[in-house]
N, C-alpha and C positions, 0 to 999 in steps of 0.2 A: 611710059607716061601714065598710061592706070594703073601699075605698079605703085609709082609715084602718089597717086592723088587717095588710093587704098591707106598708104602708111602714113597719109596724113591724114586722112578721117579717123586711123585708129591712134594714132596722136593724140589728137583731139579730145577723143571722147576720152582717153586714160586721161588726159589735165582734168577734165568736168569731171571724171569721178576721185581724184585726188581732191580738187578744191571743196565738193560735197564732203567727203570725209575729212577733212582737218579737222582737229577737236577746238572747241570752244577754248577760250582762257580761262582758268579758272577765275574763282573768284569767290569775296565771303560769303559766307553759306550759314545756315540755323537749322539741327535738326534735331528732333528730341531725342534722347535715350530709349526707345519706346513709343510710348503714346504720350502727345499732348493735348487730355482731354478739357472741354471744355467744364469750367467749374471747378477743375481739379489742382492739382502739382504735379511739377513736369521738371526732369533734370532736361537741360538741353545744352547741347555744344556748337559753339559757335567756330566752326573752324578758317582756319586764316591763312593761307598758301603764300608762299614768298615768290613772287612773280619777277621779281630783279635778278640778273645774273654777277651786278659786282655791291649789291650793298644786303641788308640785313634788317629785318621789319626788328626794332624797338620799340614799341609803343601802340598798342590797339586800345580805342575806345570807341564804346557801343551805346548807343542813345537810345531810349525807351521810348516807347509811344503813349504822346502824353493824352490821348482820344482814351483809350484803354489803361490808365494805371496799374502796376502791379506793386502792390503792399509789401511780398516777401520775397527779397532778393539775395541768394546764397551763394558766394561762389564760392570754387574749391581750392586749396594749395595748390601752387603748381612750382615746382625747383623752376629756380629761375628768372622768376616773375612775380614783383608786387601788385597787390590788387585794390584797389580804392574802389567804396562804392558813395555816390553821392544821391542823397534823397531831397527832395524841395515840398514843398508846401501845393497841398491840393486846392486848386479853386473851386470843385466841390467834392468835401469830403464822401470817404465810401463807407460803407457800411457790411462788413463781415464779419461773420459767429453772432451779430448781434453788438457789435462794437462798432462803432467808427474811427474812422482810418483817415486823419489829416494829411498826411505826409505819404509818399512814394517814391520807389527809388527810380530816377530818372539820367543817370548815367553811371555807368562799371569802364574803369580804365585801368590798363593792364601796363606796366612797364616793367621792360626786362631789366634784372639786375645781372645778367650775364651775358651773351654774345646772343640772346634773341632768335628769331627765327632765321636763319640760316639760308642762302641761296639753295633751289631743291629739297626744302625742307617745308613742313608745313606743322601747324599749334592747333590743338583745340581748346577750345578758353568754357569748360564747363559751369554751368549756374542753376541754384533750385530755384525756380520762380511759382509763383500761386496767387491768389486762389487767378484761376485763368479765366479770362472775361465770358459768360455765355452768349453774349449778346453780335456775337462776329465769328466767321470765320477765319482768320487767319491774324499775326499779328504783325506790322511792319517795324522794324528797328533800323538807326541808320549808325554805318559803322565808319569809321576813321581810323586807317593806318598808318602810320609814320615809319620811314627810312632813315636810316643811320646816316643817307646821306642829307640829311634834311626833305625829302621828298616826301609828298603828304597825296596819298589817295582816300579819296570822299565815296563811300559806296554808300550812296543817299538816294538812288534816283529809283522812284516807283516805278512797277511793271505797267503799261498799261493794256487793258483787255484789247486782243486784236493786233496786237503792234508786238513788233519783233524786242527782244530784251535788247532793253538798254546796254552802254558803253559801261557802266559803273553800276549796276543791280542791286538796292539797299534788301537786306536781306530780309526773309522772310516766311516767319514759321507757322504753318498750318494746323489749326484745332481740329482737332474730332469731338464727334458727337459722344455726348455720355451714353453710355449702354445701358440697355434695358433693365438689367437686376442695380442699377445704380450707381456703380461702380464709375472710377475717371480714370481708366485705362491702367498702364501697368503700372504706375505712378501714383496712385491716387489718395495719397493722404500724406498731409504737410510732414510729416513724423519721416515717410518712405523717402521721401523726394529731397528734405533736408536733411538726412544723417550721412555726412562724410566725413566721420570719427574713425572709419573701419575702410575709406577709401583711400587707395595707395595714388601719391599725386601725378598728375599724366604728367609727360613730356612732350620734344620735339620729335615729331614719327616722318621716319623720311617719304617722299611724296612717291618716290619709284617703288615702294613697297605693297603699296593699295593702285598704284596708278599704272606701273608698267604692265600687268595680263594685260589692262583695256586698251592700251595703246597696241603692247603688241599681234592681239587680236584685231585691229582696224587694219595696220600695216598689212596682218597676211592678207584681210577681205580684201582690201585695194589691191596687192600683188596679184591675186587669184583672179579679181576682173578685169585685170590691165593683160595678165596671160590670155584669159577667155576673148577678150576682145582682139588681140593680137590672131589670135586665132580661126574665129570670124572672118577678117582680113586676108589672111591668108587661103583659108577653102574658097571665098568667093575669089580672091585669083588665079589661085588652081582649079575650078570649074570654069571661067571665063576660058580660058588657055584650052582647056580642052575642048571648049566648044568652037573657038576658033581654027584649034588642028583639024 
């Protein structure tokens, strides 16, 4: 009987430390090339994971935030994939270099012209954006995925402080401060951040290539404290038993 009630405590605690380690779902994601400093240019990639196991993401678009407009928006070629960028009319104009800036680009939508993001596969969807707002830290954009099966996921929903991430996370990319000799990080002039005359265009990069080491580093931790605890179990049986001989 405490044989019995041993191998079920250490049951137990292996399910609690499996459910603790499961990994999150992935999901869209924004992250610069570098640095994206504040006042500066920034390439940054927006990457897209294919989360279905029987259809195929076609179609991502990404919505700018219209609190903070961004005047220069560049994407890159990518085989595969047409790029549309759509700009609208500012309600009030910006003023950079000394010029004013009516207009901003307020959504990029990517459509595949060939089989898309692939089950197990994942896209990053690169862009040069600038001059980057000083006035905020971070910047929120909200992204729209579309399935081949008609299936439309909405990644719009802001973080908020204190509260666990949302079911659908809109993505969102974090400024740095400018540094001291002046400089906007490794990015920092419209010229560095938008020359992709000499860049080779990405592809689809398969998801177990950057993602199986972490996974299969969680499996061993979990195997390792599912053994240790196993083990636990077992000396406190074998000292019970001997104390009772």
């Amino acid at each position: 009987m405490k044989a019995s009630r041993i191998a079920a405590a250490g049951a137990v605690a292996a399910s609690a430390v499996l459910a603790v380690s499961a990994p999150a779902f992935a999901h869209v994601s924004v992250q610069p090339e570098g640095e994206a400093a504040k006042g500066g240019y920034a390439v940054v990639d927006f990457k897209v994971p294919n989360e279905r196991d029987d259809a195929s993401t076609n179609k991502v678009e990404v919505n700018f935030p219209t609190d903070h407009p961004l005047a220069s928006v560049m994407p890159q070629p990518l085989d595969g994939w047409s790029v549309k960028v759509t700009k609208s009319k500012l309600a009030k104009p910006l003023t950079m270099h000394g010029e004013k800036i009516s207009e901003a680009v307020t959504k990029v939508t990517w459509t595949a012209t060939g089989k898309g993001i692939e089950p197990g596969f994942f896209q990053k969807f690169p862009l040069s954006v600038g001059a980057l707002p000083e006035d905020t830290d971070e910047l929120v954009f909200k992204a729209i995925q579309t399935y081949d099966n008609k299936e439309v996921v909405r990644w719009i929903e802001p973080q908020q402080e204190g509260q666990e991430e949302p079911e659908n996370p809109a993505p969102v990319l974090t400024l740095s401060d400018t540094s001291a000799d002046g400089h906007h990080g490794s990015s920092g002039t419209a010229k560095d951040a938008s020359d992709t005359s000499t860049a080779a265009p990405a592809s689809s990069t398969s998801a177990s290539s950057t993602d199986s080491s972490d996974t299969t580093a969680r499996v061993l931790g979990v195997v390792g404290i599912v053994v240790g605890a196993a083990g636990v179990a077992y000396g406190v049986l074998a000292g019970r038993r001997r104390t009772e001989a």
